[in-house]
SEBADREN-792619 format. One record per residue (C-alpha): residue number from 1; residue in three letters; x, y, z. Coordinates in steps of 0.5 Angstrom, whole numbers, padded with zeros to 4 digits. Layout:
// SEBADREN-792619
+-----+--------+-------+-------+-------+
! num ! residu !    xx !    yy !    zz !
+-----+--------+-------+-------+-------+
! NUM !    Ala !     X !     Y !     Z !
...
+-----+--------+-------+-------+-------+
This chain:
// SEBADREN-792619
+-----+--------+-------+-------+-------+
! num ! residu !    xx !    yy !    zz !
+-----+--------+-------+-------+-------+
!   1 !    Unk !  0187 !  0204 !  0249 !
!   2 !    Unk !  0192 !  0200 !  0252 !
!   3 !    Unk !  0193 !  0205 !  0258 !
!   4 !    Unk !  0185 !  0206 !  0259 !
!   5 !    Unk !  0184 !  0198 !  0259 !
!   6 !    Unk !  0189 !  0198 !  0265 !
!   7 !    Unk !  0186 !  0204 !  0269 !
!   8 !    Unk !  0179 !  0201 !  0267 !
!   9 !    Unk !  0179 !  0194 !  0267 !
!  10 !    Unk !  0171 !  0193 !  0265 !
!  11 !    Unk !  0171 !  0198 !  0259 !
!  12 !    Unk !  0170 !  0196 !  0251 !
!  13 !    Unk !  0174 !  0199 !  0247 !
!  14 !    Unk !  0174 !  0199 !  0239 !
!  15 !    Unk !  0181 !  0201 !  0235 !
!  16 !    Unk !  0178 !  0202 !  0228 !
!  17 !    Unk !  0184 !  0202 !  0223 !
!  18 !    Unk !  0186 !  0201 !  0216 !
!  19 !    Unk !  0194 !  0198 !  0216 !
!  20 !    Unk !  0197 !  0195 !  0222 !
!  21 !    Unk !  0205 !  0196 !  0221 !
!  22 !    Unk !  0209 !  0193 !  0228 !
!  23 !    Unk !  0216 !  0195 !  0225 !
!  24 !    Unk !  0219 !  0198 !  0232 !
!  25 !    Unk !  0222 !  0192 !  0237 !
!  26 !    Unk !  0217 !  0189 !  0241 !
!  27 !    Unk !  0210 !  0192 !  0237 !
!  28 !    Unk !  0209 !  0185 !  0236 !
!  29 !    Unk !  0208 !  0184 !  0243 !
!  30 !    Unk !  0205 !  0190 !  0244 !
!  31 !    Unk !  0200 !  0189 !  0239 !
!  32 !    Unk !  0199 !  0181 !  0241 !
!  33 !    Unk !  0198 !  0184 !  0249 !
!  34 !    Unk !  0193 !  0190 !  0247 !
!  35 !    Unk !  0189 !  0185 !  0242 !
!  36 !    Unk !  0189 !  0178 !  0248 !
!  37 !    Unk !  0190 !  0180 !  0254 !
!  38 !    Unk !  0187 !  0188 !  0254 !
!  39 !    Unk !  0181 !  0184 !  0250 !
!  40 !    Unk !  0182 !  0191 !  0245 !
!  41 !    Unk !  0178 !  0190 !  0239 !
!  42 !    Unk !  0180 !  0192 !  0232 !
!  43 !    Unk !  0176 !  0192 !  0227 !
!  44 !    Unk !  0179 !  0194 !  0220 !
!  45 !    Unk !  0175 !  0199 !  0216 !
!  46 !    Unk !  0174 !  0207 !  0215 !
!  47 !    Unk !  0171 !  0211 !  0220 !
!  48 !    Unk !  0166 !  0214 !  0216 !
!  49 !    Unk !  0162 !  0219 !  0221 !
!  50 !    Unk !  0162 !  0221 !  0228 !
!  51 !    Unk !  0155 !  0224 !  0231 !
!  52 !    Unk !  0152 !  0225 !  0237 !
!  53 !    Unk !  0144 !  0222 !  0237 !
!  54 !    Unk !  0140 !  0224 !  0244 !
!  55 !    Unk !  0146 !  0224 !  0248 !
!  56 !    Unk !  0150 !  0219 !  0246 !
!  57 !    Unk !  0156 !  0219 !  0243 !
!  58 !    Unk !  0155 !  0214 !  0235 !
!  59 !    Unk !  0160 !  0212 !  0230 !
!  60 !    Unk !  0159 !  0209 !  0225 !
!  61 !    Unk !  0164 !  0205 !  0220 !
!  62 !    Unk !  0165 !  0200 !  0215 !
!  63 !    Unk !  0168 !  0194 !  0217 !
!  64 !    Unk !  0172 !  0192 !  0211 !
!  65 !    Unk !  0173 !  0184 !  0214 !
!  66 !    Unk !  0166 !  0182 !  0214 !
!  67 !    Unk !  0163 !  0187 !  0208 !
!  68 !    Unk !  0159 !  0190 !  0213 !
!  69 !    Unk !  0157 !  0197 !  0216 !
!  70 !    Unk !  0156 !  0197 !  0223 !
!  71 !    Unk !  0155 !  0203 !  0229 !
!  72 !    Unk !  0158 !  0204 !  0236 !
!  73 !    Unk !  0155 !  0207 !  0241 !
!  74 !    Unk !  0161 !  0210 !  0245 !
!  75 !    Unk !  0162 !  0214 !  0251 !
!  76 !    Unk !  0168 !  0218 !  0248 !
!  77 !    Unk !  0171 !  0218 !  0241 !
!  78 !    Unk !  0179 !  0219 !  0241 !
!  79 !    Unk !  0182 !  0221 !  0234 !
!  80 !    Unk !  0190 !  0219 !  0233 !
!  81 !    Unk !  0192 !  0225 !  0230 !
!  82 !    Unk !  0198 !  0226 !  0225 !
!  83 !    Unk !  0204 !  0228 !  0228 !
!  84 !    Unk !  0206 !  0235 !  0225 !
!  85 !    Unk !  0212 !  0239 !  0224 !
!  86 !    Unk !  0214 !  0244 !  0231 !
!  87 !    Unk !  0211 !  0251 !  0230 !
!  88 !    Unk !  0218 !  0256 !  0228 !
!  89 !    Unk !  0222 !  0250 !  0225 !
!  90 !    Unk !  0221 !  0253 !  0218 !
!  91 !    Unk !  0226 !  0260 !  0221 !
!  92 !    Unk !  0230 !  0256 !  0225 !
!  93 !    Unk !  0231 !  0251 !  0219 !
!  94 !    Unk !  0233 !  0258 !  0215 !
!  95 !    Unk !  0238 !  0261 !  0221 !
!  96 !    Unk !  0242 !  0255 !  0222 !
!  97 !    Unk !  0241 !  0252 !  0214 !
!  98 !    Unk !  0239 !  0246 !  0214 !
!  99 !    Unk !  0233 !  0243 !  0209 !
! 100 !    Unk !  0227 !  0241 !  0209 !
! 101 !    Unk !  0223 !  0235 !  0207 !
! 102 !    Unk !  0217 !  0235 !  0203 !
! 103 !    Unk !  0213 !  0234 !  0210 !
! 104 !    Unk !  0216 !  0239 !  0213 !
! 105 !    Unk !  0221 !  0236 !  0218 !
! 106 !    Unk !  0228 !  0237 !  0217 !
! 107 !    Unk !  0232 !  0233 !  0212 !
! 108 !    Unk !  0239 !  0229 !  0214 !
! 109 !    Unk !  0244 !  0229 !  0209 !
! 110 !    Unk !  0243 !  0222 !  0207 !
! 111 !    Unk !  0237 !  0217 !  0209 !
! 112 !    Unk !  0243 !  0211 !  0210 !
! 113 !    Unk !  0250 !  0214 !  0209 !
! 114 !    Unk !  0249 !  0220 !  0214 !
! 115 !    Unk !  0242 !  0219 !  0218 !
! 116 !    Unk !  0244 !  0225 !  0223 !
! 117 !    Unk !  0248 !  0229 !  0219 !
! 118 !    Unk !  0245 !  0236 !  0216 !
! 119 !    Unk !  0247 !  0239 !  0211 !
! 120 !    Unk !  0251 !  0244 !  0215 !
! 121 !    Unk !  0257 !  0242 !  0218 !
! 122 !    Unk !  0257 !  0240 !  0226 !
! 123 !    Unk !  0250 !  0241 !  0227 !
! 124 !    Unk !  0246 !  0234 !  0228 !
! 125 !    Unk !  0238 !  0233 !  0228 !
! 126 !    Unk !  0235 !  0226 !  0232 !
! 127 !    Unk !  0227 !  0226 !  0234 !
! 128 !    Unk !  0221 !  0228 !  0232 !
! 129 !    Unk !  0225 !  0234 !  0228 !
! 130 !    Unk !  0227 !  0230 !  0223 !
! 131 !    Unk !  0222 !  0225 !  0222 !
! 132 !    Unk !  0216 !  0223 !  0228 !
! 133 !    Unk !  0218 !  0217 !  0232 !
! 134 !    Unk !  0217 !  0213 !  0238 !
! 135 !    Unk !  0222 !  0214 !  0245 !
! 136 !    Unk !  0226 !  0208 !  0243 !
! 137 !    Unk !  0228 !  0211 !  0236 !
! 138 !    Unk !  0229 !  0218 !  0239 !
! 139 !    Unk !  0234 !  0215 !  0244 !
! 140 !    Unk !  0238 !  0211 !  0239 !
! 141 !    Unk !  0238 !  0217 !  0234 !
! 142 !    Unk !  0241 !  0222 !  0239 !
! 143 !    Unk !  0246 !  0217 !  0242 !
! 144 !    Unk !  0248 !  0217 !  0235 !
! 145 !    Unk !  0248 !  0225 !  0234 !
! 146 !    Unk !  0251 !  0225 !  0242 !
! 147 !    Unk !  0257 !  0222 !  0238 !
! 148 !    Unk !  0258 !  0225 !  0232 !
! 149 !    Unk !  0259 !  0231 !  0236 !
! 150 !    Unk !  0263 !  0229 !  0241 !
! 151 !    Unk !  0267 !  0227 !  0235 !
! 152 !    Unk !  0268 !  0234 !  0233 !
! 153 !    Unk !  0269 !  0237 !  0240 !
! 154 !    Unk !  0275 !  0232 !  0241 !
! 155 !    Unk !  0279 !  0235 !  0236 !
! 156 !    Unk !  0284 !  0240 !  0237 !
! 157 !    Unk !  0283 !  0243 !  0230 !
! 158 !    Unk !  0278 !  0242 !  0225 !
! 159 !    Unk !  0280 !  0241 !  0217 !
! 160 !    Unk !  0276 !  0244 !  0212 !
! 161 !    Unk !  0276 !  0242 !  0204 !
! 162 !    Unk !  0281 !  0246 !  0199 !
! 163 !    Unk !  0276 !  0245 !  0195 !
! 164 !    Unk !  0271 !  0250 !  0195 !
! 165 !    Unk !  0268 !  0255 !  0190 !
! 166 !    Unk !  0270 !  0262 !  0188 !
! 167 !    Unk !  0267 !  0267 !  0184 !
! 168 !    Unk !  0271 !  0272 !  0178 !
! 169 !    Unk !  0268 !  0278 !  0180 !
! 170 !    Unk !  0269 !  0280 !  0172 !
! 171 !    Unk !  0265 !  0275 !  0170 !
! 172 !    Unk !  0259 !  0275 !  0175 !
! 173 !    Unk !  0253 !  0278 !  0172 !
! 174 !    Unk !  0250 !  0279 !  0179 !
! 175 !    Unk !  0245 !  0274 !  0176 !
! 176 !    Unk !  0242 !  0272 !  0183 !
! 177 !    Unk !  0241 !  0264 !  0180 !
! 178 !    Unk !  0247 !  0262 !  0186 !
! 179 !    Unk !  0244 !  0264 !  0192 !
! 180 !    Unk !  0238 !  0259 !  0191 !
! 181 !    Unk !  0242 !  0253 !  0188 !
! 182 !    Unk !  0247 !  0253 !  0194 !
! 183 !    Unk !  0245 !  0249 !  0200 !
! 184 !    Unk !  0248 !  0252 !  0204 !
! 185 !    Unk !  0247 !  0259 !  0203 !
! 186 !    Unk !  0255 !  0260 !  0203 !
! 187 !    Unk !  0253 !  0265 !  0197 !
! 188 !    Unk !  0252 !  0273 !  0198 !
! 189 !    Unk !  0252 !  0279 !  0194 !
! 190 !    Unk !  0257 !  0284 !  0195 !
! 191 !    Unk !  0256 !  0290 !  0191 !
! 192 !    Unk !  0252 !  0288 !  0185 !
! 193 !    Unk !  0256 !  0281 !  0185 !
! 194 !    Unk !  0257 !  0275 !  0188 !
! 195 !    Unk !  0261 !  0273 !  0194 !
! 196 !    Unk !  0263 !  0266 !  0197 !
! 197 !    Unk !  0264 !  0264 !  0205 !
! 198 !    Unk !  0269 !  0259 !  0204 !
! 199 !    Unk !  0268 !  0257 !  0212 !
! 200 !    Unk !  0260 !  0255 !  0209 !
! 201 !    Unk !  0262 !  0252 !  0202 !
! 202 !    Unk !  0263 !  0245 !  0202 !
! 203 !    Unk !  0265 !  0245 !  0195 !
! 204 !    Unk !  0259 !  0241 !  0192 !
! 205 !    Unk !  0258 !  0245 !  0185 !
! 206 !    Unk !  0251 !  0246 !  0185 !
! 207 !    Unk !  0253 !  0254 !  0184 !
! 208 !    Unk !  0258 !  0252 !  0179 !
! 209 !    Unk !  0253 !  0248 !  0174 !
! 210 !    Unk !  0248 !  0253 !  0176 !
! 211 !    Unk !  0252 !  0260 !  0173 !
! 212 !    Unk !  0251 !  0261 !  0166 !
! 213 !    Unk !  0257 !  0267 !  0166 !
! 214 !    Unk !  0261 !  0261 !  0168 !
! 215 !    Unk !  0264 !  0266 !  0173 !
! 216 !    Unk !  0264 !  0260 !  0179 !
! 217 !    Unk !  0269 !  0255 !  0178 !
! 218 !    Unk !  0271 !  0250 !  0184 !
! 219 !    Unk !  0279 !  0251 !  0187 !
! 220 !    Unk !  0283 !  0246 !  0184 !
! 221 !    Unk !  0277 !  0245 !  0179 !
! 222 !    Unk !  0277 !  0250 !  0173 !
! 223 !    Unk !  0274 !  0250 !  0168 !
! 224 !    Unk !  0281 !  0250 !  0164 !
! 225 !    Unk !  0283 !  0245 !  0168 !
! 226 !    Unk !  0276 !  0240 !  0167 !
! 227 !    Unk !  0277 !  0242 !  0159 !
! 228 !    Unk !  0285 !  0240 !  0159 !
! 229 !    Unk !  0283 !  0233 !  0162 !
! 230 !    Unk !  0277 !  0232 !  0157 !
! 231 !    Unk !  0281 !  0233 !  0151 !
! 232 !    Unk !  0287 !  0228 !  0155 !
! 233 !    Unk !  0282 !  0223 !  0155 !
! 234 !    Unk !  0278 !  0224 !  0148 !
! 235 !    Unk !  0286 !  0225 !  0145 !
! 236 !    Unk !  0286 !  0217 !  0146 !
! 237 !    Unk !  0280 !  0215 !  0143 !
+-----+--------+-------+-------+-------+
């Protein structure tokens, strides 16, 4: 609306909305300049119909402020549609094994500790992949993303946990309950049983809670060496 009051300065232009939320930087002022020097017009209230009558354009609405319905003829109508997911991330999330959020966008390792981190080690997210987000947010978050792996690229060697899963192949049923509970897909079946890649596995347990044959265990976390410690506690009790 902003831009078409610059382009047309003697335009009328109405935003309908339900919520204003300015939480970016300068949104205030941004909403302040659309509001009193573009002389945009918000009205608050649900857009009910849009409709065509003898050649003019008609919207019709519910202005929630004043309680009252109004109608506006317009020359053209514009819809603020959603953002959504890019076609093909779906494959591309399960190549390179990262999760997705119940929206569809790829999903950090955790929203605060590690905003740009995937599940997957070295690989970064920043932009709308992640989340829909204005060029100021973009810009910050991959600067970020930038850096973590500069991080990486900076070392000459890269260490990974000793602490991954293994599996007792004489106890593996080949029951196939790991491979959907790793998030990492580090898990695969080899001949009828399953088989960890201590490259991919980032030691997290969720295959070791998941077996019911208690075949996987984590290195250094055995199920021997959990049962020694619980009875050296309970010993004391």
């Amino acid at each position: 609306g902003l831009l078409f009051k610059e382009l047309v300065p003697d335009a009328e232009v109405y935003s309908f909305y339900i919520d204003l939320r300015t939480v970016g930087k300068n949104y205030e002022d941004f909403l302040r300049r659309a509001q009193e020097e573009a002389g945009i017009q918000f009205i608050r209230g649900k857009v009910s119909k849009i409709y065509e009558e003898d050649g003019v354009v008609k919207i019709l609405a519910v202005d929630t402020l004043l309680n009252r319905r109004i109608e506006v003829e317009v020359d053209m109508a514009v819809l603020a549609l959603p953002m959504v997911p890019a076609d093909g991330i779906e494959e591309l999330a399960s190549k390179m094994r990262i999760q997705i959020d119940n929206n569809g966008f790829l999903q950090e390792l955790h929203p605060k500790l590690h905003p740009v981190e995937s599940a997957t080690p070295g690989i970064f997210l920043a932009g709308a992949a992640q989340s829909p987000k204005d060029i100021q947010d973009t810009v910050a978050q991959a600067s970020a993303a930038a850096s973590k792996a500069l991080e990486i690229l900076s070392q000459d060697k890269i260490s990974h946990t000793p602490i991954v899963a293994t599996v007792n192949r004489d106890l593996c049923s080949g029951c196939r309950l790991c491979l959907s509970a790793c998030p990492y897909g580090a898990i695969e079946m080899v001949d009828g049983r399953a088989e960890i890649n201590e490259i991919i596995c980032e030691g997290c347990g969720a295959c070791v809670s998941t077996c019911p044959s208690r075949a996987i265990s984590l290195r250094n976390f055995t199920y021997e060496q959990l049962d020694a410690m619980i009875e050296a506690v309970a010993g004391g009790i």
